[in-house]
Every structure is written in structure tokens, then in C-alpha cells.
C-alpha positions as CSV (number, residue, x, y, z in Angstrom):
1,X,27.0,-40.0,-82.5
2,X,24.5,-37.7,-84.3
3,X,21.9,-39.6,-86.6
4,X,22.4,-39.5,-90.1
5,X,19.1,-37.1,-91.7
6,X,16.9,-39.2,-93.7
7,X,16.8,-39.0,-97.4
8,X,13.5,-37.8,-97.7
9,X,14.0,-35.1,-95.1
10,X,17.3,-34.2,-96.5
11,X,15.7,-33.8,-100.1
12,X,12.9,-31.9,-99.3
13,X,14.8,-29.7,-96.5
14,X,16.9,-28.7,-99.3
15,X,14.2,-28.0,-101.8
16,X,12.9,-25.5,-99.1
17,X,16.8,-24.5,-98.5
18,X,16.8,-23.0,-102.1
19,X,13.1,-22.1,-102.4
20,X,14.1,-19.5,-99.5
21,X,17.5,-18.4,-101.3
22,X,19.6,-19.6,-98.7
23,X,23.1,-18.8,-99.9
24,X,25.0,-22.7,-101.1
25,X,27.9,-21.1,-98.4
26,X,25.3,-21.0,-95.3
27,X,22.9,-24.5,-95.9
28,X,25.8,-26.9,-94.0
29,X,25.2,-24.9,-90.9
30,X,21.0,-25.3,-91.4
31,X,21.6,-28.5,-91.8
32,X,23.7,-29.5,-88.7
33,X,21.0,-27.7,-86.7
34,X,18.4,-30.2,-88.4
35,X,20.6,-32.7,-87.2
36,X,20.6,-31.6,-83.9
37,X,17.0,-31.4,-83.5
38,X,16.2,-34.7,-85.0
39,X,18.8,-36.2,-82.3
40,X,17.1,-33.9,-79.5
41,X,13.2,-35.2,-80.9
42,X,15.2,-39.1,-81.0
43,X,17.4,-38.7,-77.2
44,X,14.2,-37.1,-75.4
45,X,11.5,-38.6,-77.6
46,X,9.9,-35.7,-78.6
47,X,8.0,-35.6,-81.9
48,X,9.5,-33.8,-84.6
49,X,6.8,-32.1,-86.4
50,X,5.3,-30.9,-83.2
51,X,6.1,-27.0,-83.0
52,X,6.8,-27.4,-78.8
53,X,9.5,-29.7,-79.6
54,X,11.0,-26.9,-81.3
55,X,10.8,-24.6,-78.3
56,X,11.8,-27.3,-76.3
57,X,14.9,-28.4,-78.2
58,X,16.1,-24.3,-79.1
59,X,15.5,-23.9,-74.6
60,X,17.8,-27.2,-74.3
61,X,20.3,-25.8,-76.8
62,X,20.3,-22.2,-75.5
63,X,21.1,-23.8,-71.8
64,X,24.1,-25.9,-73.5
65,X,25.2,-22.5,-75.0
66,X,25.8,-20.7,-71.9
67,X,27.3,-23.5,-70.6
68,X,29.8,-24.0,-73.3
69,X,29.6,-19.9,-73.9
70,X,28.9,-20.0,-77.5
71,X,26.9,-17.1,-78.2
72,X,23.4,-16.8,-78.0
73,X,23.2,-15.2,-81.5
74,X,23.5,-18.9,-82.8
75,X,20.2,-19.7,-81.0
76,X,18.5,-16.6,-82.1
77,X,19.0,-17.0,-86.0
78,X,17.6,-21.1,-85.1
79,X,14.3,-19.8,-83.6
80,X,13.6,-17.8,-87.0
């Protein structure tokens, strides 16, 4: 089970969310992929404000991807 995101990461992940524009219809999927990394920094104990744990998490995911052929474009639009 995916951990829950912390308040104060949530709060402030949103505030950057809308500072950016991000349409209201698109910040669910930014937030599962927060979730996802914050499991990947937890599972593999990774830091999470390290940028390598980044790279390290989007390699991991992009592997997973072709494995369970979901498409790579997913992975791209992370990475930005």
C-alpha cells in the first residue's frame, strides 16, 4: 500500500501545482506520481530531496513501464 503524502508536502505541492497553472483536471495525476516517488525514496531508502533519487526513481519506473507496456510518454512528461 502507497504511503499517504504528508500534509505539509501535500500543501505546499499544491501551492506550486497552481503557481504553475496546472489545470484542477490534470493535479490528481501529479500527485499519484508524488506518491510514487515518496514510496520509491521510502522502499529503496533514497532521500527525497536529492535530485539522483529522481533519476533513479523515473529509471525504476521507466523499466516497470516496459514491463507492464504502459507508454513511455507517461515517464517523459515526469522527468519535466
Amino acid at each position: 500500500m502507497m504511503r499517504k503524502i504528508p500534509t505539509s508536502i501535500n500543501t505546499q505541492f499544491n501551492a506550486l501545482l497552481n503557481k504553475n497553472n496546472i489545470p484542477k483536471r490534470y493535479q490528481n495525476h501529479y500527485l499519484k506520481w508524488l506518491r510514487y516517488y515518496l514510496d520509491f525514496c521510502h522502499k529503496y531508502g533514497f532521500s527525497e530531496s536529492n535530485p539522483q533519487s529522481m533519476e533513479s526513481a523515473l529509471d525504476s519506473y521507466g523499466m516497470s513501464a516496459r514491463v507492464k507496456s504502459r507508454p513511455q510518454a507517461f515517464f517523459k512528461k515526469a522527468r519535466l
